[in-house]
N, C-alpha and C positions, 0 to 999 in steps of 0.2 A: 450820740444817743438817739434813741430812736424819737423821743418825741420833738427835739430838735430838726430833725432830717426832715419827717413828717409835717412839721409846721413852714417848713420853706419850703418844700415840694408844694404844700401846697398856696401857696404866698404864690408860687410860678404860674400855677394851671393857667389857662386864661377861662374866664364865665364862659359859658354857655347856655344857650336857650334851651336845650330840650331839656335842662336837669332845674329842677321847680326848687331842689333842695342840691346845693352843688356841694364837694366833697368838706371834711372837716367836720359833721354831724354824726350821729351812731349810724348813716345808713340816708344813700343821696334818693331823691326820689325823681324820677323820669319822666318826663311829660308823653304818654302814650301820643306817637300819632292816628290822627281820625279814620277810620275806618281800617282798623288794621290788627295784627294778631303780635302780641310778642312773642321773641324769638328769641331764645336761650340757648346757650351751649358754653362745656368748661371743656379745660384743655391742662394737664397738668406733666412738665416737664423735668425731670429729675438728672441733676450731672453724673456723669457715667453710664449714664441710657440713652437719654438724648443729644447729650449734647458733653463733652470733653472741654473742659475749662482752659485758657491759657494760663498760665502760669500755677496749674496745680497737675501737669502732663508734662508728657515729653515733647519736644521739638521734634518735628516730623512723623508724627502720632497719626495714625488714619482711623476713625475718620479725622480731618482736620480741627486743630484747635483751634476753639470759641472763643472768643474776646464773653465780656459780660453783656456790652451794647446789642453784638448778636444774636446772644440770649436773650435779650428783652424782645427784640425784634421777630423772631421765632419763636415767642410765646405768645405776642397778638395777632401773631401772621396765623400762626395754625389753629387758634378758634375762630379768627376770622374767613379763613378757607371753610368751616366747619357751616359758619352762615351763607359763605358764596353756594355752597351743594343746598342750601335751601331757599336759593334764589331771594335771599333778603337783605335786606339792605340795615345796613351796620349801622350802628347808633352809640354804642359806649362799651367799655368795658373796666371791668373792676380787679386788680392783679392783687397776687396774695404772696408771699414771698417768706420760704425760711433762709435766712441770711448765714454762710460762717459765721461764728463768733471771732476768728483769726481774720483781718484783711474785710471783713463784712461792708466796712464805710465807704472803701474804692469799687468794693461790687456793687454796692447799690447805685454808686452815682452813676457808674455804666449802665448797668441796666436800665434806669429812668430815662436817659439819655435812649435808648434805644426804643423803648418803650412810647415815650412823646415825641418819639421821628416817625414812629409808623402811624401812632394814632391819627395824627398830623395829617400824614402822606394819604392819608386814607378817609378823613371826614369826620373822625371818631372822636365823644370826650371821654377822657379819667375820670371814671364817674368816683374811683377812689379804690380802698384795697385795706390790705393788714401787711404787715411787716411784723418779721419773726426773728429769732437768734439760737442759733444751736451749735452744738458740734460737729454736725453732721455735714453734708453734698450742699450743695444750693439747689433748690427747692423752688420753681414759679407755678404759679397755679392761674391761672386767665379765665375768667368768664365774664362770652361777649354776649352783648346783647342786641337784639335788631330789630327790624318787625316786616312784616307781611302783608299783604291786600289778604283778609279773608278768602278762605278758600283755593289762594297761591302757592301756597307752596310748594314746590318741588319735597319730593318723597322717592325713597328707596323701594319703598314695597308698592308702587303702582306699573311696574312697567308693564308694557306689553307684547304675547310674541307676533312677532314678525317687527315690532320695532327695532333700527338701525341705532349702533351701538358709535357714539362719535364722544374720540378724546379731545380734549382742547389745546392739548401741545406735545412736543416729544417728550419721552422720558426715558428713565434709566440713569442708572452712575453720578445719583445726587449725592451722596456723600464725599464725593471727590471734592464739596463746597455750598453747593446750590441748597442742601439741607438749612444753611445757617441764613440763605437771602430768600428763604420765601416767599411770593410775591401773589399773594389772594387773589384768588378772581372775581373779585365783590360785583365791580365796574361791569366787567364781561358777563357775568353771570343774571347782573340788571338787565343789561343790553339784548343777551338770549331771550329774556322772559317775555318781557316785552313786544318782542317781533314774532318768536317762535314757539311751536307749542312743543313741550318737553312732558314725556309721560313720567319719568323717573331720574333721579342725578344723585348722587355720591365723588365727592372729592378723594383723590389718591393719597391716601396719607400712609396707608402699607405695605401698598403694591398693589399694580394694575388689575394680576388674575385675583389676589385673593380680593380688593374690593369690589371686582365686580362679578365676584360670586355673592358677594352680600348682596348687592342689587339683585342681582335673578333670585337667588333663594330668597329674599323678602316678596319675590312679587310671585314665588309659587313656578317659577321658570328656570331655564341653563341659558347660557350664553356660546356662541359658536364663533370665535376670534378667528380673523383670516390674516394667519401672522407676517405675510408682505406687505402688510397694510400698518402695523405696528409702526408708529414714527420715533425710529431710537435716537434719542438723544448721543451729541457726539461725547458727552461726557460718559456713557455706558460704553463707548466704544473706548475711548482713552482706558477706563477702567477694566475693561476685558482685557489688554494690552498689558496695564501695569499688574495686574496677576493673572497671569498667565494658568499658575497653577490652581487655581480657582475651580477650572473647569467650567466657566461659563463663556458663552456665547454673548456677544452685545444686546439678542433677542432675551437673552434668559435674566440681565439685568432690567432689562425694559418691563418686563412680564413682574419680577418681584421683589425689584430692588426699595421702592416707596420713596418715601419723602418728597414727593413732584409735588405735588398739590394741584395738580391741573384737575379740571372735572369730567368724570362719563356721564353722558347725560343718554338715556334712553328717548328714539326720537323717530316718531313717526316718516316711513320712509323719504314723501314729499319734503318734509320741511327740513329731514338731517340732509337732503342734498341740497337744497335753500341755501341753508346756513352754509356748510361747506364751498357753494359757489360766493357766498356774498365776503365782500373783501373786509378783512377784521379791521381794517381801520376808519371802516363807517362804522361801524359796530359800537368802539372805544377808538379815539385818537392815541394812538402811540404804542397800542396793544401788542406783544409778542404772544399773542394767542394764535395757533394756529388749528380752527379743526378738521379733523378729520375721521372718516368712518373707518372704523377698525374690526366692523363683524354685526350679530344680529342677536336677538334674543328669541329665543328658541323655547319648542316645547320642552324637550328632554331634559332632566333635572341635570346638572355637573358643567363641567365646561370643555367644550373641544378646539381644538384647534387643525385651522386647514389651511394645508401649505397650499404653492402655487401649482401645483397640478391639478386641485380639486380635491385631495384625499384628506380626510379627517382620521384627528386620532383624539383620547382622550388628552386631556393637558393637567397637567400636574400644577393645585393651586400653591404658590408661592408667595409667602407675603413673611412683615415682621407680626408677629403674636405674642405680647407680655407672657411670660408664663408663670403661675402659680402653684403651689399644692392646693 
């Protein structure tokens, strides 16, 4: 039962300092740090959209099936990529969860389990949450919380043109698995701020072209990709390979396959070659961040892309897009 579940989950948390009211109350309350801004963001993940359940799929289903621990782990990872793109530093988060009614007791226990390995892994408390029961998908819902030096944050809608456009690691062909380990740039994202001045960032959560048309079109600008410079993941490559009939290119997963989570960060020319030169493991010890400059932001509204001869052409934005009526 759930009030059971809920009273030993929370028996487990361990205290923490920054929560003045820690979970088990109508509502935990947060110690704001001094001089600083909070920093909110929700992330809400539904099975059969994001994520393909084990044992409610088929065996050798693509994308690959999710255990439930996965699932916990890919619903704190992805609001917390959501605060690394605002250059803030994570603090807690509170998960909300509609559970099966069939089998519900074994998903939750994975899930938590997945849920307090990353929070863990990552610095972060359970500041607490709601649990649900229906008949329906499994249902997480994540909202993380952080906070900012006034005045810090990293923003979508500040870039500038002539500033140099720098990914943080390869991408493309994450669903071949890397969709279920996503690994936040919280750490990296500190580390950039800190050293380097960043006019504008958004994390990959849809795809390369179509988010970093949301960058330029929030900041009133296009973007000009120089696509020899795209760093494709070898998993776009495996994947252009295993369907063939696809029609795509390893470059065309890279551009709008999503689920990377690495960050664009728009970056004044000086400082995106700074960064670029400086070795990522002074940065973060143990970092698989690797960046690199990928193009510029421009005046011209849309996005182009210029191959290695120099010629530009218009580039076709690609990303995933909920759809609705």
């Amino acid at each position: 039962m759930e009030s059971e579940f809920v009273s030993r989950l929370i028996g487990q948390l361990p205290r923490d300092r920054r929560l003045e009211v820690p979970p088990g109350d109508d509502a935990a309350v947060l110690r704001p740090a001094p001089n600083s801004r909070p920093v909110i963001t929700v992330d809400l993940l539904t099975e059969g959209v994001d994520f393909l359940l084990a044992g409610r799929g088929q065996p050798g289903a693509f994308p690959p099936l999710a255990t439930p621990r996965q699932v916990g782990h890919k619903a704190v990872a992805v609001s917390l990529s959501d605060l690394a793109a605002m250059a803030a530093l994570p603090e807690a988060v509170v998960v909300a969860v509609a559970l099966p009614g069939r089998g519900g007791r074994a998903i939750a226990e994975e899930l938590t389990a997945g849920v307090t390995a990353i929070t863990a892994a990552q610095g972060v408390t359970l500041a607490g949450g709601d649990t649900n029961a229906w008949d329906g998908p499994l249902v997480i819902s994540v909202t993380a919380l952080g906070s900012v030096a006034t005045g810090r944050a990293w923003r979508r809608d500040t870039a500038r043109v002539g500033d140099l456009i720098v990914v943080t690691g390869p991408v493309g062909g994450s669903l071949l698995g890397r969709h279920l380990a996503v690994q936040p740039r919280c750490q990296e994202a500190l580390a950039i701020a800190r050293r380097f001045v960043v006019h504008a960032a958004i994390d990959i959560s849809d795809g390369l072209s179509l988010d970093l048309t949301r960058l330029t079109t929030a900041s009133g600008a296009g973007g000009l990709i120089d696509l020899a410079a795209v760093p494709v993941h070898p998993d776009a490559e495996r994947l252009a390979a295993l369907q063939p009939n696809a029609g795509k290119t390893p470059l065309d997963h890279a551009l709008g396959d999503g689920e990377d989570f690495e960050l664009l960060l728009a970056m004044p020319a000086a400082e995106a070659a700074r960064l670029v030169a400086t070795a990522p493991d002074a940065l973060v010890a143990g970092t698989s961040m690797r960046p690199t400059i990928i193009g510029q932001v421009v005046a011209t509204a849309g996005l182009r892309g210029r191959a290695a001869d120099g010629s530009e052409q218009p580039l076709a934005v690609k990303g995933f897009d909920h759809a609705f009526d």
